[in-house]
N, C-alpha and C positions, 0 to 999 in steps of 0.2 A: 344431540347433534350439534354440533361446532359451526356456524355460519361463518362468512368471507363477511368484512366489512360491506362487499358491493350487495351481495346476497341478505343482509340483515338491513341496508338503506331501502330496499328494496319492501321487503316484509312487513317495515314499519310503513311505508307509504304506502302499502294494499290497506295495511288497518284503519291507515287513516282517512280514506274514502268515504264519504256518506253514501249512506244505501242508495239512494237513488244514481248517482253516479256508476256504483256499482254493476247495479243493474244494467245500467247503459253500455257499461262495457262488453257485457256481458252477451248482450244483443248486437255487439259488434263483429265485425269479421273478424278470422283470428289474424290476420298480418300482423297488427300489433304486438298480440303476444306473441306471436312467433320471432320476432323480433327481441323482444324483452329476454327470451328463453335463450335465444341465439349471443345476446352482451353478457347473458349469465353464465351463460355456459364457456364462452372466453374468459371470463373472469376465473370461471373455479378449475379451468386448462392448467395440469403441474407438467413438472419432467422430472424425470428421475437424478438426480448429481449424486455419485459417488463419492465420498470423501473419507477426510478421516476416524469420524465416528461412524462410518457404514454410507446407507443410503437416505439422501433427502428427498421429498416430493416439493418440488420451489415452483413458485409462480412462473408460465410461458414469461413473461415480462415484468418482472420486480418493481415496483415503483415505488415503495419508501424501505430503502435498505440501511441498516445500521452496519456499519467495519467496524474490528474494532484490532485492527492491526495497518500499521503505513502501507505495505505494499498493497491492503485492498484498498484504502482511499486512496493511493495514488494511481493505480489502476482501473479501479471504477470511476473517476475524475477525466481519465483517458479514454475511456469506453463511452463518455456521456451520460453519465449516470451520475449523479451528484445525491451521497447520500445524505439523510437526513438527519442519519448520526451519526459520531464519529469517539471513538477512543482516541484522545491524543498524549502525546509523548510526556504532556504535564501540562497541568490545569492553567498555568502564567505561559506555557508557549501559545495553547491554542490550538486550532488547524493551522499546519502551516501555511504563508501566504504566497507561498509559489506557486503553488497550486491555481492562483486566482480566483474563489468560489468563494459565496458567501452563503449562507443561510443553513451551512452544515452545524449542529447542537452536538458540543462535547456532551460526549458521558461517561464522563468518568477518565480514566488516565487507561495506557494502555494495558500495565498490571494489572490493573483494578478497576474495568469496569462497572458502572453505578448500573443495576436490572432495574431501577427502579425508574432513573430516566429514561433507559432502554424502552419498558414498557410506555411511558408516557407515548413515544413517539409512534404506537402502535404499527412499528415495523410490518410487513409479510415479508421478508429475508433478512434473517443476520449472518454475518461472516466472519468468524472466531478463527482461534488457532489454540490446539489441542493442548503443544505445549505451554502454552503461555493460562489456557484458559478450561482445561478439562473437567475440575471441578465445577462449572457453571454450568457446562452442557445443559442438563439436564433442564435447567432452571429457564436457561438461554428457550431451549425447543418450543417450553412450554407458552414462551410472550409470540413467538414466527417459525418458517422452517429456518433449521441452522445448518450452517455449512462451515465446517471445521478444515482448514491445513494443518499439515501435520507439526509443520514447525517453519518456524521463521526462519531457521537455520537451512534450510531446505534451498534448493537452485532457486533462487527470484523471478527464473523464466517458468518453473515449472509451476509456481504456484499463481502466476498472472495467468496460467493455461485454466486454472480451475476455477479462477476467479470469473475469467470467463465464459467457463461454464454455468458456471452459477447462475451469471447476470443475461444468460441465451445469449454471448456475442465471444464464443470462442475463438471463431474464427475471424475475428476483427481482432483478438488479443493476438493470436498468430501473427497476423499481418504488422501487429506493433512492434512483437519481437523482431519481425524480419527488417521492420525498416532498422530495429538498432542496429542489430549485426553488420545490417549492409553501410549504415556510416561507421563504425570501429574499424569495418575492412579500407573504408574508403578514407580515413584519418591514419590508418597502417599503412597503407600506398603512397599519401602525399607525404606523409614524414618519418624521416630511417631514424628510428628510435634503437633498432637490433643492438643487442649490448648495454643498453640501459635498462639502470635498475630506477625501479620508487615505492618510496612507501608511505603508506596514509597514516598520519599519527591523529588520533585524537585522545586532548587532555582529556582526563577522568576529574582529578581534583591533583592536590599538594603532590601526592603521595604516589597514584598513577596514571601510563599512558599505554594506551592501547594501539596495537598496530595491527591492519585488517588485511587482511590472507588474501589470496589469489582465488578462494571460494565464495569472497565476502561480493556482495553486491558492487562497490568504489573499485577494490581491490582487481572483480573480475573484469571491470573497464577499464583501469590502466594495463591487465593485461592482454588485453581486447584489439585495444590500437599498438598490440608488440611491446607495451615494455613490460619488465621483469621485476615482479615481488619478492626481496630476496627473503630465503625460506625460513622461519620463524618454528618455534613449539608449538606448531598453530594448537591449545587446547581444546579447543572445538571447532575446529574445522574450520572457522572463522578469524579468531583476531589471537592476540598473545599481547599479555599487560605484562607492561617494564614499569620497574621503580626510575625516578629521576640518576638516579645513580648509575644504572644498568644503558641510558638515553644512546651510546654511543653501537651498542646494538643495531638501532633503528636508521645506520646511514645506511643511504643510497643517492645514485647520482641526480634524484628529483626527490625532494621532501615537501607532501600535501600536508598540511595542520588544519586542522576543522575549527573552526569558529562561529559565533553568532553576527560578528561584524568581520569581513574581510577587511573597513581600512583601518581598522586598528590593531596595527604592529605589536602594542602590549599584549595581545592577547596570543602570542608565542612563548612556550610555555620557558623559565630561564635556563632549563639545563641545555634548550637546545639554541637558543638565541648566547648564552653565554660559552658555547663551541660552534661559535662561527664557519671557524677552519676544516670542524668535521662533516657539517652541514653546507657548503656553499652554495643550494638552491633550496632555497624554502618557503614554497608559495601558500597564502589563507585562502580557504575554502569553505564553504556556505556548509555549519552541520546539517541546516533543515532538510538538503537533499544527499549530500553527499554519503549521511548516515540513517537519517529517517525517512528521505523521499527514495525507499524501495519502490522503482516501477518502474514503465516507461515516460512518463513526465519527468519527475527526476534524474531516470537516466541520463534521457535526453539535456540536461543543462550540467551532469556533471561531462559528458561527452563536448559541452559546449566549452566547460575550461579547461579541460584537456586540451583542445584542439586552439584555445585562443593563445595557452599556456606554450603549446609547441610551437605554436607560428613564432611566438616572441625570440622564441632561441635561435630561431635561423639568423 
């Protein structure tokens, strides 16, 4: 029989009682244990979560969860939930620090999360992603319950839906979706974008740059507050990588560039700083949310320079 950490704190402190104590309790009313039976019994309280790999039994209330994908730490971050561990985007970024949180333990990168640190932190929920992480499942299950999304590639709102599930606060993750929407609408109202185009480039390296779809998380927010991503090869539904050579592709009449530092200018990559004329609006933009902070916290600050980015054109 498999004991709950609360359940096995519990077992070892009946042993540890000396007889006479024992005894004493024993001669006691039962409120006590009625008591004791009633915390144990909320502790070993699951719910059923549907997901990708079938069904999980997850704790009524998660309290050391590992993610190991951005949109569940950005959205258990939003929900009040601060996990315990985190797969991050590369072992030199960290958790990113938009977020505001400390005490969240990488493990591992988001490819390749480390089970062994995983297990250290003796989780009761993990939250993986099928595609990114299918060969672990099994390995995953065996340290907490797991709950898998199907893929990262997936709408951003519907997998904050599950996440929420997960963590017992769906309907507080609704309520998050609903406030973005209603600032995109409210950012589409205050400024006539109709007719404009933009699009998000982020450098790769030398060789390539990526530019993210009208499906992509950035992508679905610039076309959120009304403007237009013009249409690409999207290969996955997501982004389409141009050679420097190909860069004149990627105009439109707003160009976003993802960076680690917004005020430095060098880090505009030269095929597009050295065609000025084809690009005339080319604003830096924060990779940590614009591309890694899938959720609503990041939403929310990439909707913040959206909206500080349009006011400036009026």
């Amino acid at each position: 029989m498999r004991h709950t950490p609360a359940r096995r704190s519990l077992l070892l402190a009946a042993l540890a009682l000396p007889p006479a104590l024992t005894l004493g309790a024993c001669s006691s009313t039962s409120s006590g244990a009625d008591e004791q039976a009633g915390a144990a019994g909320e502790d070993a309280a699951t719910r059923s979560v549907d997901h990708a790999r079938g069904t999980a039994e997850v704790p009524q209330s998660p309290q050391r969860v590992v993610v190991l994908e951005p949109v569940e730490l950005d959205t258990a971050v939003a929900l009040g939930t601060i996990p315990v561990g985190a797969a991050v985007a590369s072992n030199v970024a960290g958790v990113p620090t938009y977020l505001g949180v400390d005490g969240v333990e990488p493990v591992g990168t988001v490819p390749e999360p480390d089970l062994e640190a995983i297990a250290a932190l003796a989780p009761d929920l993990i939250l993986g992603t099928d595609s990114r992480h299918s060969d672990l499942f099994a390995q995953l299950e065996a340290i907490a319950p797991t709950v898998f999304m199907q893929t990262q590639a997936d709408p951003w709102q519907e997998n904050v839906l599950l996440i929420g599930e997960a963590l017992g606060a769906k309907d507080a993750a609704q309520e998050l979706l609903d406030e973005f929407d209603q600032r995109c609408a409210e950012i589409g109202e205050r400024f006539d974008v109709s007719g404009r185009t933009a699009n998000m480039i982020r450098p790769r390296d030398e060789t390539t740059l990526s530019l993210y779809g009208p499906t992509s998380f950035a992508g679905g927010a610039l076309e959120a507050v009304g403007l237009t991503v013009p249409e690409q090869d999207w290969a996955d539904g997501l982004q389409a990588d141009l050679s420097p050579e190909n860069i004149l592709e990627a105009r439109a009449d707003y160009v976003f560039v993802t960076t680690v530092d917004v005020d430095d200018e060098s880090t505009i990559p030269p095929a597009i700083s050295d065609n000025r004329d084809a690009f005339p609006s080319v604003t830096l933009v924060d990779t940590s949310y614009w591309v890694s902070g899938v959720g609503p916290k990041g939403g929310a600050l990439v909707l913040d320079d959206i909206e500080q980015f349009l006011d400036a054109q009026q």
